[in-house]
C-alpha positions as CSV (number, residue, x, y, z in Angstrom):
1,X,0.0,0.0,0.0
2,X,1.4,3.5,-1.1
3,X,0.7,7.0,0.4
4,X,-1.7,7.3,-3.1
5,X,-4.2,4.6,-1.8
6,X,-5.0,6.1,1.5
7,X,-7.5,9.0,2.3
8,X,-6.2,11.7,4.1
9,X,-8.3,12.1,7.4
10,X,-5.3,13.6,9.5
11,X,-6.6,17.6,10.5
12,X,-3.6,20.0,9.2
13,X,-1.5,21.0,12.3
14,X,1.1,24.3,12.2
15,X,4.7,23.9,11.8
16,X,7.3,25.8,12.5
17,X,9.3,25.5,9.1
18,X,7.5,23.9,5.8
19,X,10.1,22.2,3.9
20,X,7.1,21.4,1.3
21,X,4.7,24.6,1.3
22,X,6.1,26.8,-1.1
23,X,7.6,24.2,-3.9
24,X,4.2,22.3,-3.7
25,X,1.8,25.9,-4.4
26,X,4.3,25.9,-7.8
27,X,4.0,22.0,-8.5
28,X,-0.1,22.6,-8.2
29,X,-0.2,25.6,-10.5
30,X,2.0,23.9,-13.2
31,X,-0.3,20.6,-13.2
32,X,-3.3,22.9,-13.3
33,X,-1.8,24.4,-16.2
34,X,-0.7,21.4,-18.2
35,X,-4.3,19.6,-17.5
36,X,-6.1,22.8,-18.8
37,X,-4.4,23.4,-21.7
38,X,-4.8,19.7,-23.4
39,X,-8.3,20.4,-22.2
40,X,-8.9,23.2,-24.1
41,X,-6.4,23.1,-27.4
42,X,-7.1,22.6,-30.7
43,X,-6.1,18.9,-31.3
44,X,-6.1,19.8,-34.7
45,X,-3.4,22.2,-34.9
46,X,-0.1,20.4,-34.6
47,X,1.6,23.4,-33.0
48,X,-0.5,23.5,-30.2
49,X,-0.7,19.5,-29.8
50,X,3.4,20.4,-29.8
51,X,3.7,23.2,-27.7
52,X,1.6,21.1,-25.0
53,X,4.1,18.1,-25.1
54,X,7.2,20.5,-24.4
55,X,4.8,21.7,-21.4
56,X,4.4,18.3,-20.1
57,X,8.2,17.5,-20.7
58,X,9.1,20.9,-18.6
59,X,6.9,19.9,-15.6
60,X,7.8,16.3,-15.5
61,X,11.6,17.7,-15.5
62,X,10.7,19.7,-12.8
63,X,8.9,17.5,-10.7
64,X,11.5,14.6,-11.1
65,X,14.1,17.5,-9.9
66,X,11.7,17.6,-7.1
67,X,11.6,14.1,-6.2
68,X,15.4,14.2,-5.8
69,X,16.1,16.9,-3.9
70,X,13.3,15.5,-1.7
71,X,15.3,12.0,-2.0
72,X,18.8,13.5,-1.5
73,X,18.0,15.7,1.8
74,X,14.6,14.8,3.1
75,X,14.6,10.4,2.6
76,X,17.5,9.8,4.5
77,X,16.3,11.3,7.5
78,X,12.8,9.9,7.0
79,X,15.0,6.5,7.2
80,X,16.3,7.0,10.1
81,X,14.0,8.7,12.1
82,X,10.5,7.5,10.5
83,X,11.2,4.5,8.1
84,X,7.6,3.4,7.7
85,X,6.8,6.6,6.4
86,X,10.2,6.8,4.6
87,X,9.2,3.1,2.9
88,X,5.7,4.6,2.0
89,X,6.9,7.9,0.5
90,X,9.5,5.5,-1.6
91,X,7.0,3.2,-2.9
92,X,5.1,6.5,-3.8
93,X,7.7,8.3,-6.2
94,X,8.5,5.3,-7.9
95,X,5.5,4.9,-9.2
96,X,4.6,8.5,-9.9
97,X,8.1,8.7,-11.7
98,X,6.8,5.7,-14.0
99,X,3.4,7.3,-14.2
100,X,5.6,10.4,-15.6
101,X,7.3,8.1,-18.1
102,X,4.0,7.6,-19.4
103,X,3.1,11.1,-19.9
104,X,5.6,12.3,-21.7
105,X,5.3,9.2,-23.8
106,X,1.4,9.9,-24.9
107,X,2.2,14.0,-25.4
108,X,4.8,12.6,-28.1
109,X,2.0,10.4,-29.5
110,X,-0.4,13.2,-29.3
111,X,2.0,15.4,-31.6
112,X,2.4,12.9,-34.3
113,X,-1.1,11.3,-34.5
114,X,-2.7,11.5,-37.4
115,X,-5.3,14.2,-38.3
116,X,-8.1,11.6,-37.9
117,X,-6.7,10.1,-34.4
118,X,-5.4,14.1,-33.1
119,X,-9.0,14.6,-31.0
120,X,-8.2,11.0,-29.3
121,X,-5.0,11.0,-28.5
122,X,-5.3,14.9,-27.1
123,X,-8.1,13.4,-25.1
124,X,-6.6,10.8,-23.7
125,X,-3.5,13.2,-22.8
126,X,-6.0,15.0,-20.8
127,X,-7.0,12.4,-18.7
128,X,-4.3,11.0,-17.8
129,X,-2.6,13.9,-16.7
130,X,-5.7,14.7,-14.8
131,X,-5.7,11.6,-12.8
132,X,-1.9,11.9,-12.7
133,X,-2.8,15.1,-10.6
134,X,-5.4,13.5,-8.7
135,X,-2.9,11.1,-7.5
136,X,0.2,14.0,-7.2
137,X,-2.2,16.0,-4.6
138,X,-2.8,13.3,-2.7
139,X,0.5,12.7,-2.2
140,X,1.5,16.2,-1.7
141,X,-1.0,16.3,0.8
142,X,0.2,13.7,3.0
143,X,3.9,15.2,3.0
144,X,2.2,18.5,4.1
145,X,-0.5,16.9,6.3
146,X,1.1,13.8,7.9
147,X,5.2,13.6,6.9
148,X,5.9,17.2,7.9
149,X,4.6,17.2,11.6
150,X,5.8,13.9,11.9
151,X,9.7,14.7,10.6
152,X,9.5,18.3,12.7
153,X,8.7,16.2,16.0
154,X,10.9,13.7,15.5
155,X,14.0,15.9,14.8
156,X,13.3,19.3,15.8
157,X,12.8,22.8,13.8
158,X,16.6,23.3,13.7
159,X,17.4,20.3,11.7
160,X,14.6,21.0,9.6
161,X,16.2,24.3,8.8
162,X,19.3,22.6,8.2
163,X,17.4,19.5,5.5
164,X,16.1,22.5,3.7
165,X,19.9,24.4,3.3
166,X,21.0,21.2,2.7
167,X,18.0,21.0,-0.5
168,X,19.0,24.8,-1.3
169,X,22.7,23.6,-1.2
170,X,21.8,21.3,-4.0
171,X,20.2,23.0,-6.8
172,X,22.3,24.8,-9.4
173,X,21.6,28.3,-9.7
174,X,19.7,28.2,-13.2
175,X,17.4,25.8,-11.3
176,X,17.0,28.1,-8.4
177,X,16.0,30.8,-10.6
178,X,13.5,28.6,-12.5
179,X,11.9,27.3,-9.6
180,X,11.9,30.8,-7.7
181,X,9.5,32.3,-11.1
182,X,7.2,29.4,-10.8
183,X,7.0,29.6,-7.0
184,X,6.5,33.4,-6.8
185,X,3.1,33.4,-8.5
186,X,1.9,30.5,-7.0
187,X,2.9,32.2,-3.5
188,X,0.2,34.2,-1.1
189,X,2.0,37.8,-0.5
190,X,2.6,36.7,3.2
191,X,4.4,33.8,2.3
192,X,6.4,35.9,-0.5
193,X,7.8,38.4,2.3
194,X,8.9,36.0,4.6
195,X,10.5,34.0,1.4
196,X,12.4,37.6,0.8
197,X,12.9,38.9,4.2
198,X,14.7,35.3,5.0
199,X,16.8,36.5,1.6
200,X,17.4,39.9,2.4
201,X,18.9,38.9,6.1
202,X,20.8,35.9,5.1
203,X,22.2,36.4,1.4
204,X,24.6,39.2,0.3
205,X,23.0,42.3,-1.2
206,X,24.0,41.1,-4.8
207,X,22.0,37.8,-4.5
208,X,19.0,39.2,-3.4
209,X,18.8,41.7,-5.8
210,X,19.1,39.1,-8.2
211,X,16.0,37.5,-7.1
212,X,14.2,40.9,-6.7
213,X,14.7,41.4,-10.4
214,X,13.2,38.1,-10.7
215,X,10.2,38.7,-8.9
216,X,9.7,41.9,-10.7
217,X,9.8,40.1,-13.8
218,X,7.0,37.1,-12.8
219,X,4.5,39.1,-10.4
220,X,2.1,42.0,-11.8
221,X,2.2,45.4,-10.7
222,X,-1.1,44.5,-8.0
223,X,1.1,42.1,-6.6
224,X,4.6,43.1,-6.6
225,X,3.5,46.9,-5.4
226,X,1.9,45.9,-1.6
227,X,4.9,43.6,-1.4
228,X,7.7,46.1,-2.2
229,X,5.6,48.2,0.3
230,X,6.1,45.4,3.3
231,X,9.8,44.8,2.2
232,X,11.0,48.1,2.3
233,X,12.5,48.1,-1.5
């Protein structure tokens, strides 16, 4: 039995640090996206059946970078200090990675099917990747709802600072900066500040006017205005 098969009746409880929060609001958004769009293209124009298969390719790339960051800072400890939940979350991405596999696999049918199989195939893209998401919430949902109180308990909120420099410690900057525009949007304007103010007292002046110019870039004028306002910029 895997996380996927099990309902989630456990009431959400505050933490002091989220490892999964802000990563999982940009993992929603992008499967939202990707679902809609073979929803609502025209499965006869090969460019769009085209331009959706490069949009499934770029969010199964970024969920398998995800999955191991997760793997490389998060599973070990999960091993050590909760190993049923660590065999359960296992179990979990293998077969979401496969399910992946299978994704990208029918968006690369979908783009060369022929004009009288194009509806079918766009079809069929859409509702795989919308049970693909059914099953990706669930999951998310436990991490946030059952592994994260369980992991801050076990270890304390210091170590869980330290997994998630470890994660950050990992990703190459060109990552960083592609997961930081996808997460900003997704993000409430509280949970942007403290994103930033964590920046602004930790990094050197350069970096996090790097990633100001970033958020500039992804957020509207509604949005970035009231938070430039609570940062101080």
């Amino acid at each position: 039995m895997t996380l996927l098969d099990q309902p989630t009746t456990t009431a959400l409880v505050p933490v002091a640090f989220d490892l999964y929060k802000d990563i999982h609001k940009a993992i929603r958004v992008e499967l939202f996206s990707a679902t809609t769009e073979a929803a609502r293209l025209d499965p006869g124009a090969e460019l769009d059946r085209a331009a959706l298969a490069a949009q499934v390719r770029d969010v199964v790339g970024f969920l398998v970078d995800h999955a191991e960051h997760e793997d490389g800072a998060i599973q070990p400890v999960l091993e050590r200090e909760l190993p049923d939940l660590a065999e359960r979350v296992e179990r979990d991405h293998h077969h979401l990675e496969s399910w992946m596999e299978d994704l990208v696999s029918m968006a690369e049918e979908a783009v060369v099917a022929p004009a009288s199989g194009a509806r079918f195939a766009v079809h069929r893209l859409h509702l795989e990747l919308a049970s693909f998401t059914s099953a990706y919430l669930a999951h998310q949902d436990v991490e946030e709802r059952v592994i994260m109180p369980a992991l801050e308990a076990a270890v304390g909120v210091p170590a869980v600072v330290e997994i998630h420099q470890a994660i950050l410690a990992g990703i190459a900057p060109e990552d960083m900066a592609r997961s930081l525009s996808l997460m900003f949007p997704a993000m409430n304007i509280d949970d942007r500040t403290d994103l930033l103010r964590g920046m602004m007292a930790g990094a050197p002046p350069e970096v996090f006017q790097g990633v100001w110019g970033l958020v500039c870039s992804v957020l509207p004028p509604a949005d970035l205005e009231p938070l430039a306002a609570r940062l101080g910029v």
